[in-house]
C-alpha positions in Angstrom: -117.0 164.5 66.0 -118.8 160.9 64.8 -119.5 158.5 67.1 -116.7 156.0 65.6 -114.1 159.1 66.1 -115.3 159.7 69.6 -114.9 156.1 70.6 -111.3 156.1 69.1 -110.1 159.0 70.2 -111.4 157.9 74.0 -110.0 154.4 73.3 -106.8 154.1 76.1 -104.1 153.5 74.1 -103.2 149.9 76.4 -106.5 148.3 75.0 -105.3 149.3 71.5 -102.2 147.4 71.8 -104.5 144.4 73.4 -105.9 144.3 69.9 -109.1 144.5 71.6 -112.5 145.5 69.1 -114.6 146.5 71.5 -113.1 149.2 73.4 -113.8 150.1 77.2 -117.3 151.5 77.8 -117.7 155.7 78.0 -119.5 156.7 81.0 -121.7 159.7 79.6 -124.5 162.0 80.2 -127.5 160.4 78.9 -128.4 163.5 77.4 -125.3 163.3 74.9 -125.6 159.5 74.0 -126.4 159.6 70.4 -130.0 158.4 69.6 -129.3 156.5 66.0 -127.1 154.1 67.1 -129.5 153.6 70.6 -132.5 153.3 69.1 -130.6 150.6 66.6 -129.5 148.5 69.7 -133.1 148.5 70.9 -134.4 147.0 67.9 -131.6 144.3 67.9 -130.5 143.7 71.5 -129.6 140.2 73.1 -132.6 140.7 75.6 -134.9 143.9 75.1 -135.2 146.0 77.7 -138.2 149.2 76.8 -136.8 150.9 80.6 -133.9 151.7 78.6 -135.3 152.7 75.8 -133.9 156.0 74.9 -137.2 157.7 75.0 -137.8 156.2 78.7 -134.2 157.3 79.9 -133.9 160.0 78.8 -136.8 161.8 80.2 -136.6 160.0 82.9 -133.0 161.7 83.2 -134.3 165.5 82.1 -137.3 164.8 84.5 -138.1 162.8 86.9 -138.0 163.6 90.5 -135.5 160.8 91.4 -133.6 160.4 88.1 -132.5 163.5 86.6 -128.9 163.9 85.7 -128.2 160.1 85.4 -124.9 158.8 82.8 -124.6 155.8 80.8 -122.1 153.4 80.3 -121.9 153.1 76.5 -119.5 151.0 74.5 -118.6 151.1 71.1 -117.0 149.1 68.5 -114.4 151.9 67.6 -114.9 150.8 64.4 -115.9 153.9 61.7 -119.0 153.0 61.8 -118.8 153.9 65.4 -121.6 150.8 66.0 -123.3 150.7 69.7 -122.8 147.5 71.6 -123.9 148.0 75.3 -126.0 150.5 76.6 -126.2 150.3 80.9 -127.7 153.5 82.4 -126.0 154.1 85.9 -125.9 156.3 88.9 -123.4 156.0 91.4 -124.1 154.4 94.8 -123.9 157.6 96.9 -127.4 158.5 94.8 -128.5 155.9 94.6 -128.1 154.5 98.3 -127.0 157.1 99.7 -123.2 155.0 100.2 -120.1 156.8 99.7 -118.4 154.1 98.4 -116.9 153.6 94.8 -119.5 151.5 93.1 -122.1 152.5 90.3 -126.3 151.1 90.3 -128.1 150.5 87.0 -130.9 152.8 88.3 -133.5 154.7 86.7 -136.6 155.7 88.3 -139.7 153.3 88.1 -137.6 150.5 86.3 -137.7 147.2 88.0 -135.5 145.4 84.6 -131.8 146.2 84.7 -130.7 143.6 82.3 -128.4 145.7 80.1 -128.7 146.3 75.8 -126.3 144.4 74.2 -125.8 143.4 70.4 -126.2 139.7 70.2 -123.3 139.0 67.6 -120.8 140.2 70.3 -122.8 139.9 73.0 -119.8 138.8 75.4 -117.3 141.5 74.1 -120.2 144.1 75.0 -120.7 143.0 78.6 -117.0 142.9 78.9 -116.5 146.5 77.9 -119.6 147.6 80.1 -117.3 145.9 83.2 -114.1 147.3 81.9 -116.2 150.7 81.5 -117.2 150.6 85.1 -113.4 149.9 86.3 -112.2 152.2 83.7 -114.6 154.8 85.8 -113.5 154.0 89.3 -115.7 151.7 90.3 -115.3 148.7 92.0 -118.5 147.5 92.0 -121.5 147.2 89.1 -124.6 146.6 90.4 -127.6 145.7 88.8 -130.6 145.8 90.5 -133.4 143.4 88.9 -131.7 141.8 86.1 -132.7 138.4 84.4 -131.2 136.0 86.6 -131.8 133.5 83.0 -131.2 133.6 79.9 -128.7 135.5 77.4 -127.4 138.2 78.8 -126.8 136.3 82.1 -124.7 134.0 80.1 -122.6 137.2 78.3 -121.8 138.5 81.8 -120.6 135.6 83.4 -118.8 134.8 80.4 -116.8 138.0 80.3 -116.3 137.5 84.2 -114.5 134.3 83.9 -112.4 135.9 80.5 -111.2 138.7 82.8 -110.9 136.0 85.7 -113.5 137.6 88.0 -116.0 135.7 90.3 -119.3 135.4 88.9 -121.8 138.0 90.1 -122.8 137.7 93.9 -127.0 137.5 93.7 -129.2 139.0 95.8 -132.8 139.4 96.4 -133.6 136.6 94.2 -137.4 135.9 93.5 -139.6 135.1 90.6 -142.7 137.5 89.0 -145.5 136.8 86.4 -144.8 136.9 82.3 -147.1 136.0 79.7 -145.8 133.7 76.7 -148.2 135.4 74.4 -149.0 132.9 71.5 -152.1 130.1 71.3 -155.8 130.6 72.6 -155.8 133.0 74.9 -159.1 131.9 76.6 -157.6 128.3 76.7 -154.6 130.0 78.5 -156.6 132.2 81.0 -158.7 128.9 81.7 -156.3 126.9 82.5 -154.5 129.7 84.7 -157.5 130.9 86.4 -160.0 127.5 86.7 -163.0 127.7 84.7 -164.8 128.7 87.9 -163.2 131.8 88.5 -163.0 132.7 84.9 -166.7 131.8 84.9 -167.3 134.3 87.9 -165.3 137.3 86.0 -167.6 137.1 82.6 -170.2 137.2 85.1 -169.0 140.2 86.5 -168.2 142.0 83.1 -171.8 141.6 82.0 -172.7 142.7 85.5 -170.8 146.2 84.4 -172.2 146.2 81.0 -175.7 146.3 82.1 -174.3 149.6 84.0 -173.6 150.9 80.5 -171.4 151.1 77.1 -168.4 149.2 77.7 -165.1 149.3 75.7 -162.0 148.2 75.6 -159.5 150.4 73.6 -155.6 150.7 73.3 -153.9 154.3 72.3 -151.1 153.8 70.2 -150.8 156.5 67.9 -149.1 159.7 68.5 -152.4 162.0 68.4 -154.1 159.5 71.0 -151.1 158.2 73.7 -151.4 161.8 74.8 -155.1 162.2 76.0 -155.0 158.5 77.3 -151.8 159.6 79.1 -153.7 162.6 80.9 -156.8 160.0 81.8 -154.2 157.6 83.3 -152.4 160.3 85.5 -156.2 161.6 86.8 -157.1 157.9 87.5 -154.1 157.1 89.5 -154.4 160.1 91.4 -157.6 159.4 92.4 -156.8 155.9 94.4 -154.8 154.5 96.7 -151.2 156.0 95.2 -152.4 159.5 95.1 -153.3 159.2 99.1 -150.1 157.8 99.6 -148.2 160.7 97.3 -147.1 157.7 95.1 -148.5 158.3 91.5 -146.9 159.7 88.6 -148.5 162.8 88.7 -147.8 163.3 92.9 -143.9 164.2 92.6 -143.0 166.9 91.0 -141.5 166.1 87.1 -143.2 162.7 87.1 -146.0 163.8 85.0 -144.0 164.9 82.6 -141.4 162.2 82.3 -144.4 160.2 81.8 -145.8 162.5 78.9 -142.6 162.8 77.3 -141.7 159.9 77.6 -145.1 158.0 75.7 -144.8 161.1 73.6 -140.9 159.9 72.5 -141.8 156.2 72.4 -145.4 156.1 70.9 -144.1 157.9 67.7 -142.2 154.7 67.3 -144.0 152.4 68.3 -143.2 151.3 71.7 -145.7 152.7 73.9 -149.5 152.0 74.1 -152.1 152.9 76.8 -154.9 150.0 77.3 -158.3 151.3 79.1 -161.4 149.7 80.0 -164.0 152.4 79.2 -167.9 152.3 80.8 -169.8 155.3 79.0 -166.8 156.9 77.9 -165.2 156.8 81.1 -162.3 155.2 82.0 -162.6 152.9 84.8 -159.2 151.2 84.4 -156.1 151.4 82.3 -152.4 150.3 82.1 -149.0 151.5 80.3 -147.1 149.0 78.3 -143.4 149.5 77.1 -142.7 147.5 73.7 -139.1 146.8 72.3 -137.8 144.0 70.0 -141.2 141.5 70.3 -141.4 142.2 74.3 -143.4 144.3 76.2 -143.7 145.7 79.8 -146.8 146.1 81.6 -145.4 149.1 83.3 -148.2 150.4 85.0 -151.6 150.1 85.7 -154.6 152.4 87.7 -158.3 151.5 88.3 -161.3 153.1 89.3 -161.2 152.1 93.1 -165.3 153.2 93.6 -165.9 150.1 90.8 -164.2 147.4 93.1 -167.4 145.2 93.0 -166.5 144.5 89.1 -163.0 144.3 89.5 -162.0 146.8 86.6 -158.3 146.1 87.0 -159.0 142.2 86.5 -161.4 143.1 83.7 -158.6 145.6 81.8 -155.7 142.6 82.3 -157.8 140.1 80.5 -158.7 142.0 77.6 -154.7 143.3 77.2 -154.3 139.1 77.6 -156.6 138.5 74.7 -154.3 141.6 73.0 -151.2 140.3 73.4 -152.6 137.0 72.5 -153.4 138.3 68.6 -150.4 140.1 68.3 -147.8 138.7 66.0 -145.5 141.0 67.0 -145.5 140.6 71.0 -144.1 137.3 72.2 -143.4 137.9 76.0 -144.6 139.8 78.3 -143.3 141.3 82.0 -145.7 142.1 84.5 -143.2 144.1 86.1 -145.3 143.0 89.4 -143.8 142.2 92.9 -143.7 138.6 93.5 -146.7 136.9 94.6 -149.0 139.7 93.2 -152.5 138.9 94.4 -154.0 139.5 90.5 -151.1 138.9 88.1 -150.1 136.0 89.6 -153.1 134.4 89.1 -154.0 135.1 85.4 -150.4 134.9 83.8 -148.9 131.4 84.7 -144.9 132.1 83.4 -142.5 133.2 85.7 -139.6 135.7 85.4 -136.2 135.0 87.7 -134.9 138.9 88.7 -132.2 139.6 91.4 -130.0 142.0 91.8 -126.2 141.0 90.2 -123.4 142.4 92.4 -120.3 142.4 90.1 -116.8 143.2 90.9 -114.7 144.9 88.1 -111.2 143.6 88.7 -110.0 139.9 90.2 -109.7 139.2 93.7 -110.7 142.7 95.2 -111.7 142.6 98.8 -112.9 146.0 98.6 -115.6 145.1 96.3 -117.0 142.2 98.7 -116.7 144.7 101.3 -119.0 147.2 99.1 -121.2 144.0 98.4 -121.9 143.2 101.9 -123.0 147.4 102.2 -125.2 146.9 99.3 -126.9 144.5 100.5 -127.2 145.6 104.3 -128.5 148.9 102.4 -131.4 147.3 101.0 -132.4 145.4 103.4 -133.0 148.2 105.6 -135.1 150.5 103.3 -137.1 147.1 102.7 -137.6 146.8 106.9 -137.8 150.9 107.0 -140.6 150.6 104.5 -142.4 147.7 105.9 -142.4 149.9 109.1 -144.0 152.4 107.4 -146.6 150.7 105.5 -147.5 149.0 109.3 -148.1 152.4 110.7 -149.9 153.9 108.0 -152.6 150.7 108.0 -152.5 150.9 111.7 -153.4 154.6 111.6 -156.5 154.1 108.9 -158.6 151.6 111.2 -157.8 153.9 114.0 -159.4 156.8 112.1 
């Protein structure tokens, strides 16, 4: 069956008569959303989004210790060319917050952007059917953990709220983190973000490591190389503070390889690259970016933790500055960094505003301000539990 025929013949027959064009989201197994018409909403969407990238999902999905088996909300024009509008990943609240309560999360493991794909010629008809699509699956509740509190597709969901005469979204944890608008002189830019003094201090620093040595800076991005840099990556991670803690990719099991199937997927098109900062062929720092639609998301990044007196992870963000800088194609860039980073904050002056949206999917509904208040009591208490934790573990290394 085509992807216009399967949008049809799922189309409820009291949105037909509504003479409504874009018909109720499907909730689906990622695994069977059909990779044409995703990959063409990537490359067109209101606001990109690389997490959802259907390279990114959906090994995340197949593999990933904390993802695997997650559905989609998907909607469709119903149209014969069966045309992809919204694209929202979800799992529902019981996994992932443990809540039995009828409510769905835009999670996928190791995404911190849950701004949803939609097309930006019907952008509000999209959100609307990605709302109707969580109602139409029992839901109450739509939550969206780290979406763009600005911008676009903020505007397209509160729009379709107030056409279906729903409150706006309830917004919680509300803070800011470091972009880059990459365009102009990027040492102009880093001066006037760093001071010339403490830009001053890290070129002395990086000819402090090149006297140690050959130093390069290099970035993977074609098939036959993302894989290698991928492996060096995972082995540097795993050698600092994230593989003591049993954090890094390659510490749970399947991580590794949604990470390697993942840049495997994406990098044949385009939209993955590994930066490293190399001294004698060695890589001593390097970080995964995620590219969709002239954005990009510095997803990750690992340095050599024995090199701290040359600050490798500094040295590897300024050179990927200077990248993004020369690249036409890359306009903005998401640190994907906690607020108040101690580095990124520092060296990229723009700021992203991320929250999590807590929507309700019908008018008036008590129950899902009810769920709302859970939600939020939910995360507040994994953010104290892991404070906690973090406390005793520090407490526990001066003691030893």
């Amino acid at each position: 069956m085509s992807t216009g025929a399967l949008a049809r013949a799922l189309t409820p027959s009291a949105e037909r008569r509504q003479g409504r064009s874009v018909t109720p989201a499907l909730r689906m197994p990622l695994e069977q959303v059909p990779r044409g018409p995703w990959e063409a909403l990537c490359a067109r969407s209101l606001e990109p989004n690389g997490f959802f990238d259907p390279g990114f999902a959906q090994a995340a999905s197949r593999h990933a210790a904390r993802g695997r088996g997650n559905d989609a909300l998907v909607a469709f024009d119903g149209s014969e060319r069966g045309e992809m509008l919204g694209l929202l990943p979800v799992v529902s609240a019981w996994t992932a917050l443990r809540l039995p309560v009828p409510a769905l999360v835009a999670r996928q493991p190791y995404t911190v952007l849950a701004s949803p794909l939609l097309d930006p010629e019907r952008s509000v008809e999209a959100a609307g059917a990605l709302i109707d699509g969580a109602a139409a699956a029992g839901a109450r509740l739509l939550v969206l953990p780290f979406a763009r509190l600005e911008g676009p597709s903020m505007d397209a969901l509160t729009q379709a709220l107030a056409q279906r005469g729903i409150a706006p979204a309830q917004i919680d944890n509300a803070h800011e983190r470091a972009a880059y608008a990459a365009s102009g002189d990027a040492e102009l830019y880093l001066r006037g973000g760093m001071g010339a003094k403490r830009l001053k201090e890290m070129r002395r620093l990086r000819h402090r490591l090149d006297d140690e040595g050959t130093v390069e800076f290099t970035v993977a991005d074609r098939p036959e190389t993302i894989g290698p840099a991928v492996q060096r990556f995972l082995q540097l991670e795993a050698s600092g503070w994230k593989g003591k803690q049993g954090t890094g990719l390659a510490q749970a099991q399947g991580d590794a390889r949604f990470a390697e199937e993942a840049a495997k997927d994406m990098g044949a098109r385009g939209a993955f690259e590994v930066a490293e900062l190399q001294l004698d062929g060695r890589t001593i720092a390097a970080g995964l970016v995620l590219k969709q639609a002239g954005e990009a998301l510095f997803f990750k990044i690992a340095y050599d933790e024995t090199m701290g007196r040359v600050s490798p992870g500094v040295q590897l963000t300024l050179e990927m500055t200077r990248r993004f800088a020369a690249d036409p194609a890359i306009h903005f860039v998401d640190s994907t960094a906690a607020a108040g980073h101690p580095m990124i904050d520092h060296i990229w002056r723009e700021r992203l505003a991320v929250g999590d949206l807590l929507i309700a999917t019908r008018p008036n509904d008590p129950l899902a301000a009810g769920i709302s208040r859970l939600v939020i009591g939910r995360r507040r208490a994994r953010e104290r539990a892991k404070s906690m934790l973090f406390s005793l573990k520090n407490r526990k290394e001066k003691r030893s």
